[in-house]
N, C-alpha and C positions, 0 to 999 in steps of 0.2 A: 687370222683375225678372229674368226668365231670361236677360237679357244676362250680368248679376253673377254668376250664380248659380255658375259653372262656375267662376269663375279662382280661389277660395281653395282645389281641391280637385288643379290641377295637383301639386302635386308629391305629394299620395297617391298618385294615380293614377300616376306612374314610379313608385314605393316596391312599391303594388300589385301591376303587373305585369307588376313588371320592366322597362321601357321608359326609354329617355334622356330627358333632357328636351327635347332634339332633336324625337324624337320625339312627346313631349305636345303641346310647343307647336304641333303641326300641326291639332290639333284647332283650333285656332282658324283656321289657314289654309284647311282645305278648308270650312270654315263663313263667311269671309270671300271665299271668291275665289268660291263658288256665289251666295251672296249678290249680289257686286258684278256680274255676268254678268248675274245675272236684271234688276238693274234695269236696263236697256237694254230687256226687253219687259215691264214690268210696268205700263207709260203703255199699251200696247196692248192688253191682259190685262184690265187693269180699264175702257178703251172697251168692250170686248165684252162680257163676262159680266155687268159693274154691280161696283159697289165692295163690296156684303154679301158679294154669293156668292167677291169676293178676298177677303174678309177672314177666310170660313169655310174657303176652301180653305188659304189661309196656315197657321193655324189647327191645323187637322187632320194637317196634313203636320210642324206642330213636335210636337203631342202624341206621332203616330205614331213619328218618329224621334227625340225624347229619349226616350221609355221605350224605343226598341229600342237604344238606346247604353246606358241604365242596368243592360239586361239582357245584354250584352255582356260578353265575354271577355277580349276582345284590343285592345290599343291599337287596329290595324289598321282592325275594327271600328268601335269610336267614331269614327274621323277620316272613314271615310266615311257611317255614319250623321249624322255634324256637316254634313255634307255637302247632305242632303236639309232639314236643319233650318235651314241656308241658304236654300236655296228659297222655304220657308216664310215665314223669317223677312221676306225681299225682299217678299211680297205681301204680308204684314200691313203691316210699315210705310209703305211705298208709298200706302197708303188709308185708314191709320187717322185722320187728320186732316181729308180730307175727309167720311170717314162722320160722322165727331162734330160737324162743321159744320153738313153736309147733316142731322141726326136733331135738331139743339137745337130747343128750343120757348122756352126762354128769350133768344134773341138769341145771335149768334155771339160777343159778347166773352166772357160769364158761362162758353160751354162751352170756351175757348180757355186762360179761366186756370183752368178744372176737369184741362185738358188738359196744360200744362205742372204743376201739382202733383203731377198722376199721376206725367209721368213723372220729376220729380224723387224722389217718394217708391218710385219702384221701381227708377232707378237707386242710389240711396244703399243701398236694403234688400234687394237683391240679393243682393252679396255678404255680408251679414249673415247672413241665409237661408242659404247657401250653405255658410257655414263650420259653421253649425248643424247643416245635414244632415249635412254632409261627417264632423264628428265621429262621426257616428255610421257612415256607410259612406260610400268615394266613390261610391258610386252612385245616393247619397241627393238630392244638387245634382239627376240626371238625372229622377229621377223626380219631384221637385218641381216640376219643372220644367214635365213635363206634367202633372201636378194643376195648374197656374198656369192653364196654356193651355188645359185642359178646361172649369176655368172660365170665362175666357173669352169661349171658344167657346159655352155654353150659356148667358151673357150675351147674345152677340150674338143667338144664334137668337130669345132670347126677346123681350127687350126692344128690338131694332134692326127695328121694325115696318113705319116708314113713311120710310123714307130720301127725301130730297129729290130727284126726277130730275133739277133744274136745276142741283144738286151736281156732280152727275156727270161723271166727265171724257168730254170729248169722243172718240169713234174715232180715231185715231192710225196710223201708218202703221208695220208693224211693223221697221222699221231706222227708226223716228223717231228712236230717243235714240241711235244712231250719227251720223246725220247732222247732227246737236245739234253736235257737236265743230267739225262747218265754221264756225262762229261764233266771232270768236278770242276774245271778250272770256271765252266759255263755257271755251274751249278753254285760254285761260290760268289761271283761277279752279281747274281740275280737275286741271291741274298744279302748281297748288300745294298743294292738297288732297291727291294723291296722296303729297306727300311730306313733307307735314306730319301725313300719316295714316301714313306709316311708322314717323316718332319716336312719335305716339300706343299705338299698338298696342306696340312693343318696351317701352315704358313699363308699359302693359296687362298684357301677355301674359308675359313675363320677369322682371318683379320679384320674383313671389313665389321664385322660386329664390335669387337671392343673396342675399333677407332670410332663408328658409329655414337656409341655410348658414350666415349672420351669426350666426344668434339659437344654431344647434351648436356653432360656434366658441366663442362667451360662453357656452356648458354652460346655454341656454335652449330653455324647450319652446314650441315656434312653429310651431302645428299650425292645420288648415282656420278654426278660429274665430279665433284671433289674424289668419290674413290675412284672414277676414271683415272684423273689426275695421276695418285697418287702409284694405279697399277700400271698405269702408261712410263714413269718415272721406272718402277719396278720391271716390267719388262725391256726397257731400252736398257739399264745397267746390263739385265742379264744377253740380249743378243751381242751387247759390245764384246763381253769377256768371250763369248762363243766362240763370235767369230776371230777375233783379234788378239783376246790374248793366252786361249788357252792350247793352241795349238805353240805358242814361243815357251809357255810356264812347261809344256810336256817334253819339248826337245828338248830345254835345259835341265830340267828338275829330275825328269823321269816319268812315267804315268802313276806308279803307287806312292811316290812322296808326295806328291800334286791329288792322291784322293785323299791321303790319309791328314794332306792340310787343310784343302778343304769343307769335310766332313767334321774336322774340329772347328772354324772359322762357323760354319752351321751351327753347330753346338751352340756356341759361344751366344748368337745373333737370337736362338730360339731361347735360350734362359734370359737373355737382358728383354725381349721383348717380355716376357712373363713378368719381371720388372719392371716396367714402366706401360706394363698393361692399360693403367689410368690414364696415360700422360700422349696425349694426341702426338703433340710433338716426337718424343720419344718413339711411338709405333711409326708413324710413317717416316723415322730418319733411319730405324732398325730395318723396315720393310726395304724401303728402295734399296739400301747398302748389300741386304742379303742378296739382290741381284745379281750383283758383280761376283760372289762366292757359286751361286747355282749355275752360270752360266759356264766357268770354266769347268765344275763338277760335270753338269749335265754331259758336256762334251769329252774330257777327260775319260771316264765310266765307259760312256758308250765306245771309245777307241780300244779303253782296257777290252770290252767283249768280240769287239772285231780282230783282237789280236789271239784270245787266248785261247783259239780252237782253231780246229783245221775245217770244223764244219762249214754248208755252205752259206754263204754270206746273211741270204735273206730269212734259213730255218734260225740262224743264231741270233739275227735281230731278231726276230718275231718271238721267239721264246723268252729271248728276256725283257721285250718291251711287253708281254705276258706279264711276268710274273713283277715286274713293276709298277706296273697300273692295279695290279693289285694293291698294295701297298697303297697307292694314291686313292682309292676306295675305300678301305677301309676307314683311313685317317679322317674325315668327314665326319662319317659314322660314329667316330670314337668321340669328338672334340666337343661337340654340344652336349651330351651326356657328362661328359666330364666337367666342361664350363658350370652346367644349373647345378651339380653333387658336390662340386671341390670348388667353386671359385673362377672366375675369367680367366687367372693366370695359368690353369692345370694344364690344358690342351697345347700350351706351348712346352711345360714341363716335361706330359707325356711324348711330346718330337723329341724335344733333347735328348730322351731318355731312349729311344728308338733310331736317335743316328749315332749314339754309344754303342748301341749294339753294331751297327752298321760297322764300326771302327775295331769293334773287337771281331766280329768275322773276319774282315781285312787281312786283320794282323796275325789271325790264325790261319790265311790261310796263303799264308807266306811262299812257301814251297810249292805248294800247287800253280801260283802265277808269278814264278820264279822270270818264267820267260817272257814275260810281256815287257814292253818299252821297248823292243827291238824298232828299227825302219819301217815304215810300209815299203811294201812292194810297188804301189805305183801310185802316182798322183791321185788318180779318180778311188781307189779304194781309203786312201785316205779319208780327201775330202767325203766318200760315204759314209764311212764311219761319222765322223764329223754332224754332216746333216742329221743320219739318225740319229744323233745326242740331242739336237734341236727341235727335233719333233716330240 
């Protein structure tokens, strides 16, 4: 849920205090690019201390630094407090999947699809939440945020009693998820992620501004709960395909004709929105729809990097949930700079133009992920795979 929670509140927040939208959207960058950093030692992080005391420290470090962004002044502020709640955020998800494996007493499938519901029902009701606080202050998303997490956090303490030690990831070497990238099959999966995580995020992160402006233009009020709405619409499409249909689209199709459809179906969604940039209607029927396209991607992607190495499981998600939150960082940063220089419609041109790249890595790099779309091995590595696409 605190993923959502922030993006119906962006343009309060310039209105607020006084800030571009330049500006705002950086909260999402220094909260992405901390993020994507950490994971490179969060495979190391959680060999050492045990996956509970990551997931209390994660934990603590998001409650701490959303209520000191909610109690915050100045843009300035928030983007580096966003900053440590990065941090955070990299060791919670990093281990959330193995604790809830490692802790089931009912069998590993029953807590796997407890697992994916959650996080379906907290990305969809996120932004929900979000625009609800937001009406009321933008400050309101921040502090809910950490009431979420306090939560939580005193779930886990209580109830995460008897964690499994054979769960546990193995000690790891701490440039393991650097040296992860020497592996091309890794090393090409993560460049296409990166840059199919660029169009994600400009999609994310920027929309609310020119639906903002659409809905003033048409003399409409299109305030934190209207873009709740609209990203709550927008996340529910994407956990349906997640969970439901893009596990049936990879058995039948394959995993690289299912990216390489995908990643065009993106394409497509990121140029018509640059067209009807003006057109309220337009962006928010463009927005929800791309849902259903990210959500079998997100999933799809992440199974392609669980297959295409023999590495161990958690050094090869952490490396490339690295170098894709990259990606998701940068695009922020790029998209208001190019909205005020070129036009409202640029920042979606620039996605298009960056999951083209995305499609032509792919297709060069044919031979290298020659082998993927085989079987999983067992149930629960699947459904891993899986989860980490959804985080």
């Amino acid at each position: 849920m605190g993923i959502g929670l922030v993006d119906p509140i962006l343009p309060a927040i310039s209105t607020e205090l006084g800030a571009s939208p330049s500006q705002t959207m950086l909260l999402f960058t220094s909260y992405l690019f901390i993020t994507g950093l950490a994971m490179f030692f969060t495979s190391w992080v959680s060999g050492r201390i045990g996956v509970k005391r990551t997931l209390i420290a994660g934990l603590v470090l998001v409650v701490i630094f959303a209520a000191l962004a909610g109690a915050s002044g100045t843009v300035d502020a928030i983007i580096g407090f966003r900053a440590g709640w990065g941090l955070g955020n990299a060791l919670f998800i990093s281990t959330a999947l193995a604790a809830i494996v490692g802790a089931a007493s009912g069998g590993a499938r029953q807590a796997i699809v407890l697992y994916e519901a959650a996080l379906g029902v907290g990305l969809a009701t996120g932004p929900l939440i979000g625009g609800a606080l937001g009406n009321v202050s933008w400050r309101g998303p921040f502090f809910g945020t950490a009431a979420l997490m306090a939560i939580a956090l005193v779930a886990i303490l209580i109830l995460l009693r008897k964690p499994d030690t054979a769960a546990a990831p193995a000690p790891t070497s701490l440039l393991a998820g650097f040296r992860a990238l020497r592996h091309p099959a890794l090393r090409a999966l993560s460049l296409v992620a990166l840059f199919y995580n660029f169009g994600f995020f400009v999609l994310l992160a920027y929309s609310p501004y020119p639906m903002e402006a659409a809905a003033r233009t048409a003399g409409l009020e299109f305030g934190a709960s209207e873009l709740g709405l609209v990203f709550f619409g927008w996340g529910l499409a994407l956990a349906i395909t997640s969970v439901l249909v893009a596990p049936v689209l990879t058995r039948t199709l394959g995993l690289r004709p299912v990216l390489f459809s995908m990643l065009g179906g993106l394409t497509v969604c990121l140029v018509l929105l640059a067209v009807f940039v003006d057109s309220l209607p337009g962006l928010v029927t463009v927005v929800v729809m791309s849902g259903l396209l990210l959500g079998v991607m997100n999933t799809a992607l992440t199974e392609a990097v669980m297959e295409a190495t023999d590495l161990p499981r958690n050094v090869a998600s952490s490396t490339y949930s690295g170098v894709r939150f990259m990606g998701g960082a940068v695009a922020p940063a790029v998209a208001g700079p190019l909205a005020e220089a070129l036009g409202s419609g640029a920042p979606y041109l620039a996605g298009a133009a960056a999951v083209v790249v995305a499609v032509v890595v792919l297709a060069f790099s044919g031979r290298t992920l020659a082998h993927i779309g085989r079987p999983h091995e067992t149930v629960v590595d699947e459904a891993a795979a899986i989860s980490a696409g959804d985080s």
